[in-house]
N, C-alpha and C positions, 0 to 999 in steps of 0.2 A: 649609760649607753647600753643597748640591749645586747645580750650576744647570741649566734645562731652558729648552730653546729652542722655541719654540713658535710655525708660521707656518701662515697660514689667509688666506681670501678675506674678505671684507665688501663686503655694499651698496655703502657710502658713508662712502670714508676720512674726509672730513669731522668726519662724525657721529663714528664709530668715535674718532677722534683725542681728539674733545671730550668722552667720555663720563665719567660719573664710576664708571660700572659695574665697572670693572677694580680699583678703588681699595677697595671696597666688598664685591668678591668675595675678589679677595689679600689684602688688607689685614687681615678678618678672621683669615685663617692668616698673619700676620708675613711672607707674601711679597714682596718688593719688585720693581716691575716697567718694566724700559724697554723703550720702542717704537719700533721701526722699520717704515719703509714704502718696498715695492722700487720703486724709480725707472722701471721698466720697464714695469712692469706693474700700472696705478696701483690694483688693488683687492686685490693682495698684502701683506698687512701681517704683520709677526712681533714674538714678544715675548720679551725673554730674561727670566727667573724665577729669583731666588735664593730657594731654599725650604729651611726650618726641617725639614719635614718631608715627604717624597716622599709616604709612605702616606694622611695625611693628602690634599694635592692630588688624586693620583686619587681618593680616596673622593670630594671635593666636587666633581670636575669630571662625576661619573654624577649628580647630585642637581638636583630641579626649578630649587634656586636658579639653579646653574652655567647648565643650558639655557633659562629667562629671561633673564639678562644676557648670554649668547650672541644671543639672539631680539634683546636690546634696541638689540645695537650691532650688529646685522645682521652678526653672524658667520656663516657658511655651513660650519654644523659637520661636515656632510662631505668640505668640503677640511683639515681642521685635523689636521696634522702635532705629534706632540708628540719632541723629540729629548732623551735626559738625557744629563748630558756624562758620559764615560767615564773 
């Protein structure tokens, strides 16, 4: 199963941390996802992705859902890095 790392800004790790949006989005596609938050830089946060299916993730991360649950956990989807391991 491939994994992709995936680190982005947010509002408010708080929130972000709390949310059930990630659960809800992956969860749909069998992704399982743990979350890290850079020490440094407290609105740094990243997510490692083990996914079922690569093609699948891109397609639903262009789609209204993805950019709502982005909007909801105050992601700032123009910092968001996606990395797939090699």
């Amino acid at each position: 199963m491939p994994t992709v790392l995936a680190v982005h800004e947010v509002d408010d790790v708080e929130k972000w941390r709390s949310s059930s949006k990630r659960e809800e989005v992956f969860g749909s596609l069998g992704i399982t996802v743990r979350t890290f938050e850079d020490q440094k830089d407290t609105n740094r946060v990243g997510l490692i992705l083990e996914v079922p299916n690569i093609a699948a993730l891109e397609e639903m991360l262009g789609t209204p859902k993805a950019a709502a649950a982005m909007q909801h956990d105050g992601v700032r989807p123009e910092t968001l890095v996606i990395l797939e391991e090699s």
